[in-house]
N, C-alpha and C positions, 0 to 999 in steps of 0.2 A: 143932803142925803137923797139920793135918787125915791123916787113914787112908788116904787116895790119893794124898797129896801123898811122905807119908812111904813109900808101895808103890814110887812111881814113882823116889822117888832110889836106893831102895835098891836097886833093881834097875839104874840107870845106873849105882850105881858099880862093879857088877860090869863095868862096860865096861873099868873101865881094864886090867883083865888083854889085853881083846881088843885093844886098842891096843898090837901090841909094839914097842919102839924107841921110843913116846913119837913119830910120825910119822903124817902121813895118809896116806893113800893109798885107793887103790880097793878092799884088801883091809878095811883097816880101816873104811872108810865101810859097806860089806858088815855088817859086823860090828853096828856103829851101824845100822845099819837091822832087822838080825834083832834085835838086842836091843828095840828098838824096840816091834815088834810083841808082845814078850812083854811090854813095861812097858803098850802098848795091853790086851790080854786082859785083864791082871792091875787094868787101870783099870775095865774093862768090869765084871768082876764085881763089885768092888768096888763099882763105881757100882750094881750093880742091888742089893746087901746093903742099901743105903744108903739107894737109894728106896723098902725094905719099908718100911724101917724108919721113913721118913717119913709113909708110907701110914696106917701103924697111928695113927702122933702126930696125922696130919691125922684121922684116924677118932674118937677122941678128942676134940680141939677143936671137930669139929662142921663142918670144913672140906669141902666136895664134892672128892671126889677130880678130877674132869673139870676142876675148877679149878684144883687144885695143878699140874695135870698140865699146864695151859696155862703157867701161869706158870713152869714148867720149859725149855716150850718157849719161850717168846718169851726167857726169859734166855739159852738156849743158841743161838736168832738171834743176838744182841746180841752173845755172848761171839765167837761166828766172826766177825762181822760187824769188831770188835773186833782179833782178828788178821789178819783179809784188808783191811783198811785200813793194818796195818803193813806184810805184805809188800808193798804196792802201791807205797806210799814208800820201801823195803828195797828194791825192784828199780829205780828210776830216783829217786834223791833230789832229784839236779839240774833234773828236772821241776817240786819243791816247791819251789821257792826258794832262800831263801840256808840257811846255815846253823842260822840262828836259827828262819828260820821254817820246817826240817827237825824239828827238836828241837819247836819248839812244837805241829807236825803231830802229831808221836809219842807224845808227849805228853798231847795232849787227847785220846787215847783208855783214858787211864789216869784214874785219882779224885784228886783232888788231893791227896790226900792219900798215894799207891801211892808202893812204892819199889821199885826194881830190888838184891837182893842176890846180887851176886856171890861164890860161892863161896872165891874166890881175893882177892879185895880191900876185899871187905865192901859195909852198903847206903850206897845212896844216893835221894835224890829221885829221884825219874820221869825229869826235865827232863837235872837233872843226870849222870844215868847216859847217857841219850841221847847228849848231846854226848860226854864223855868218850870214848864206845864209837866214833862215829861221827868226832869232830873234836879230841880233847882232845890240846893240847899239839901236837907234831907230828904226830901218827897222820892218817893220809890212810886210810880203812878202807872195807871195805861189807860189807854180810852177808845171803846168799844164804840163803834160808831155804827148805825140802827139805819137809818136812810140816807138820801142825798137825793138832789132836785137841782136842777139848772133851767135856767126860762128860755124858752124857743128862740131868742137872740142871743143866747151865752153871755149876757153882761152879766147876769147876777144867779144867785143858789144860795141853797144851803145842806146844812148837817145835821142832822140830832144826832145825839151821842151820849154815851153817859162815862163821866170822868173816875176812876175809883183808882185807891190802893192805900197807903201808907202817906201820911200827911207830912208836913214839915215839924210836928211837936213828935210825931211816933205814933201816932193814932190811927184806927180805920177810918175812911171817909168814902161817900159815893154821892156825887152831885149828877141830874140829868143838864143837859142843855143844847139851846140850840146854835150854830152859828151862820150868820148871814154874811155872803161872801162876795165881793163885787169881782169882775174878773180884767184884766186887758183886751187890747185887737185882738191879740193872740191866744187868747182864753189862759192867761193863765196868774194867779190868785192877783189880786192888787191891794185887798183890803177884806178885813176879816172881826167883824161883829161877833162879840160872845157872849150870848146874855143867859140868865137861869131863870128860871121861875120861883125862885124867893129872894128873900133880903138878901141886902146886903151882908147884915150883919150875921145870917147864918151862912153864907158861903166862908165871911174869914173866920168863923168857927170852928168849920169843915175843914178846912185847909191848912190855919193856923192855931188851931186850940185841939178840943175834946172831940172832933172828929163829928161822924153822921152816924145814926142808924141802919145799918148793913145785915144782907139778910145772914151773911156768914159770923157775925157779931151778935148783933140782938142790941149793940152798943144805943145808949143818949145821948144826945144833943143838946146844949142850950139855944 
């Protein structure tokens, strides 16, 4: 795993201390957001160690620096470009279609070859993580998505977001989380980190059991 990919988990997973109770709420989304901005800084420098370091390689190969420099930029177009096309279908799905062609929207912004790995359940295909997240099985879900970040060379980003709706037992649920996203030449998804700030074992509670504590609920959690 690339040096900012691995800066930026390591730094979410200090979140889960700020998550107490294993609950969302407004204190802990606070939380989620200051940490945030320190996994942002700590992306930032990193990103600049990275493009000396590039600098120097391109000076080397005989490469015009004005060039690389472009091609950094148009990648890092493409990579936002790239996530503001998901949250767009993320904020009204029912807009895209049915199901299938939600999932093939979200999708085709990914390589065909990208997979979505979940911290908690492991990878999968692009396509197939989609559905699962958005329709699998009973799950009726949506997922509001709060920032997005791409690094000054468009290889890598991410998302905070928060996952909620109807679980696969029939339950409420609202899980926060971040996801860290590598991108291609072309900026566009290759690989897709999905981590939370609690257990394990209360996200498959969330999802496959008794659900989370929602402010529209008031529901408990084990």
């Amino acid at each position: 795993m690339p040096k900012t990919m691995i800066v930026m988990a390591m730094a979410f997973a200090l979140m889960v201390g700020a998550c107490a109770g294993d609950a969302t709420g407004s204190d802990e989304y606070q939380a989620l957001q200051d940490e945030l901005a320190s996994v942002q800084q700590q992306l930032s420098e990193t990103t600049v160690e990275l493009e000396a370091a590039r600098a120097d390689l391109d000076g080397v190969a005989g490469q015009p620096a004005s060039s690389a420099a472009a091609g950094s930029s148009a990648r890092r177009e493409a990579a936002l470009e790239a996530l503001e096309l998901d949250r767009q279908v993320l904020d009204d799905p029912e807009s895209y279609g049915t199901e299938d062609e939600v999932v093939d929207l979200l999708a085709s912004h990914a390589t065909d070859d990208a997979v979505m790995d979940d911290a908690v359940f492991g990878a999968v295909p692009m396509r197939e993580a989609w559905h699962n997240t958005l329709y699998g099985g009973t799950f009726d879900a949506r997922i509001d998505v709060y920032e997005t970040w791409v690094s000054d060379d468009g290889s890598q980003g991410g998302v905070l977001w928060i996952w909620y709706g109807t679980n696969a037992a029939g339950n409420p649920f609202e899980l926060a989380g971040i996801s860290l996203v590598e991108f291609d030449e072309e900026g566009r998804i290759a690989y897709e980190l999905v981590t939370y700030p609690y257990s394990d074992a209360y996200v498959k509670t969330a999802t496959f059991g008794e659900g989370t504590p929602t402010p529209s609920t008031g529901g408990t959690s084990g």
